[in-house]
N, C-alpha and C positions, 0 to 999 in steps of 0.2 A: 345825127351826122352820118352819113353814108360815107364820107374816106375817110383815108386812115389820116390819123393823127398825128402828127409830128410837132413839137414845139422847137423850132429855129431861132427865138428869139424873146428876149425877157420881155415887149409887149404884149404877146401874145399869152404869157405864164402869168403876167399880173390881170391881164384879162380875164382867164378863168380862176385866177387868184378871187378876186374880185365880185364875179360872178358864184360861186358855187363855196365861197368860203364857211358865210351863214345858215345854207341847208344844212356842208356838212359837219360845222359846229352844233344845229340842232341833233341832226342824230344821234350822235355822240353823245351830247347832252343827257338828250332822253331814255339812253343805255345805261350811263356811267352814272350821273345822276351827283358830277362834281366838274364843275365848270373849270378848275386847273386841269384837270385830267382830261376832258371833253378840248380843251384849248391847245395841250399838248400833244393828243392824239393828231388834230387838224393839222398841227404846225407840222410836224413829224411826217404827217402824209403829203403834203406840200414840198420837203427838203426833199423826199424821196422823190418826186416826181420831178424835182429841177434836176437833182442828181442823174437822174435818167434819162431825163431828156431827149437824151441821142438815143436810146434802146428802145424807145417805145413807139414805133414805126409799126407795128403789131395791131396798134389798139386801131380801132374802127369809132369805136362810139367813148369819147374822153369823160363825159359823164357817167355814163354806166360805170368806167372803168374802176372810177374815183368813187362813188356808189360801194362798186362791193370793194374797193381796200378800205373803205372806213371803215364798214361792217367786219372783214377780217382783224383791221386793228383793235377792234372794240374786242372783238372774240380774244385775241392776245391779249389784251390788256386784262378782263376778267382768267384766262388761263395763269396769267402772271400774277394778279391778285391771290388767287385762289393756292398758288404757290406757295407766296408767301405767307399768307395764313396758317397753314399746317404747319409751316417751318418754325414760327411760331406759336405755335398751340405746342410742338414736340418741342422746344426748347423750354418753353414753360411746364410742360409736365416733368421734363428731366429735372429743370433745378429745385423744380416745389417738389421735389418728392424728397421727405426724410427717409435720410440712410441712418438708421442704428445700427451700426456693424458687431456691438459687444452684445446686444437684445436678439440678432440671429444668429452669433456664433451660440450663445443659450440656448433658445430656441432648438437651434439643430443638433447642439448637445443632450437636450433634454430627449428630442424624438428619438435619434439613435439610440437614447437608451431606452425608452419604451417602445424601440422595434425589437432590440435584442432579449428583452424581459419577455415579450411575447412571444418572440421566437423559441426561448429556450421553454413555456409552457406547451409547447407542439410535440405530439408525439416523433419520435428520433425523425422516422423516415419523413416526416412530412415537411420537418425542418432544416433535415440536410436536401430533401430537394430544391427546396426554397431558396438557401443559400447557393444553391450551387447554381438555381436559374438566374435569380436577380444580385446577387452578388459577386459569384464567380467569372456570370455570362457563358455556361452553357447550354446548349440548346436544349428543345426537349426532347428530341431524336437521341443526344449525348447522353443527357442523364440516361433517358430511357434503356440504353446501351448499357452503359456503370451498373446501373441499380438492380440491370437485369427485371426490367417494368414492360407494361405496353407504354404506347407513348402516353394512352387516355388516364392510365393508371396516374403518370408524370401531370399532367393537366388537373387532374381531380385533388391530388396534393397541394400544387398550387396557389386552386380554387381556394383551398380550404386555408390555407394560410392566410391568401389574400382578404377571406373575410374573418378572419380572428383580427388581423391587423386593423379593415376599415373599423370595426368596432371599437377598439382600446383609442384609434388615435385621433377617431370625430371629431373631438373637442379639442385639439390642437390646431395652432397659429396654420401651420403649415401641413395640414391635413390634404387638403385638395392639390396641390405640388407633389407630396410624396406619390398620393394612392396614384394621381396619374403616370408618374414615372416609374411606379411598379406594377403597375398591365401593363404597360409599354412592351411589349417581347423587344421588337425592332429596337426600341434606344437602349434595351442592355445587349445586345448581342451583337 
């Protein structure tokens, strides 16, 4: 079709209604691969196109036109799908997941205290640095300051804390939680 398009009148809309209905139900079809959805896409692309009727003075070729909105619709339609999916996969992880709130109040009672059993086996300095990095929250420029350290001296106690700790608490529930939230510098400070 070389001019432009205009539809003036519902003859003309049941015409291409008529003509182009079955392509673009195939297409859709052969995308969606569910013929209510394939049927709902066409319908939908149709109300829109009467809806507009008057706005689409633009269009040159009305096949083409109708061509790629199905194809856009089809792309919404799998974006919308696919939306929905996560939303439900994340509502389904949220409710299956068992919460034992008195088995990790234990749990975190138990750790704390086989951090602070470990702690208190650290020589003084190694343990007040410790505390004062990951507990206190200050930096290692601070300690280093107080303690009258270089800063590497500050780092090397740490260090050392750090792997007394990964040893004793391996075999703990919440092992891989604590150790990563105790290298953290950033999340305590």
């Amino acid at each position: 079709m070389a001019e432009s398009f205009h539809i003036i009148d519902e003859r003309k809309f049941k015409e291409t209604y008529s003509r182009l209905w079955k392509r673009l139900y195939a297409i859709a079809y052969n995308c969606v691969r569910d013929k209510a959805a394939a049927q709902e896409l066409v319908q939908e692309l149709f109300v829109t196109l009467w809806n507009k009727k008057d706005s689409l003075s633009h269009v040159i070729d009305l096949d083409a036109y109708l061509f790629k909105s199905i194809r856009h619709r089809i792309y919404e339609h799998f974006k919308k799908v696919a939306a929905q999916q996560r939303l439900k996969d994340h509502s389904r992880k949220i409710f299956t997941e068992e919460i034992h709130p008195v088995e990790e109040a234990i749990d975190y009672d138990e750790t704390l205290s086989v951090i602070n059993e470990e702690l208190d086996k650290l020589p003084a300095t190694t343990r007040t640095i410790f505390r004062m990095s990951k507990f206190e929250r200050y930096t290692n420029k601070e300690i280093a300051n107080e303690m009258h350290l270089s800063a590497k001296a500050v780092e090397y106690h740490i260090t050392q804390a750090l792997k007394k700790l990964r040893i004793r608490l391996s075999h703990m529930p919440v092992y891989t939680a604590i150790m990563t939230l105790l290298k953290q510098d950033d999340f305590l400070r």
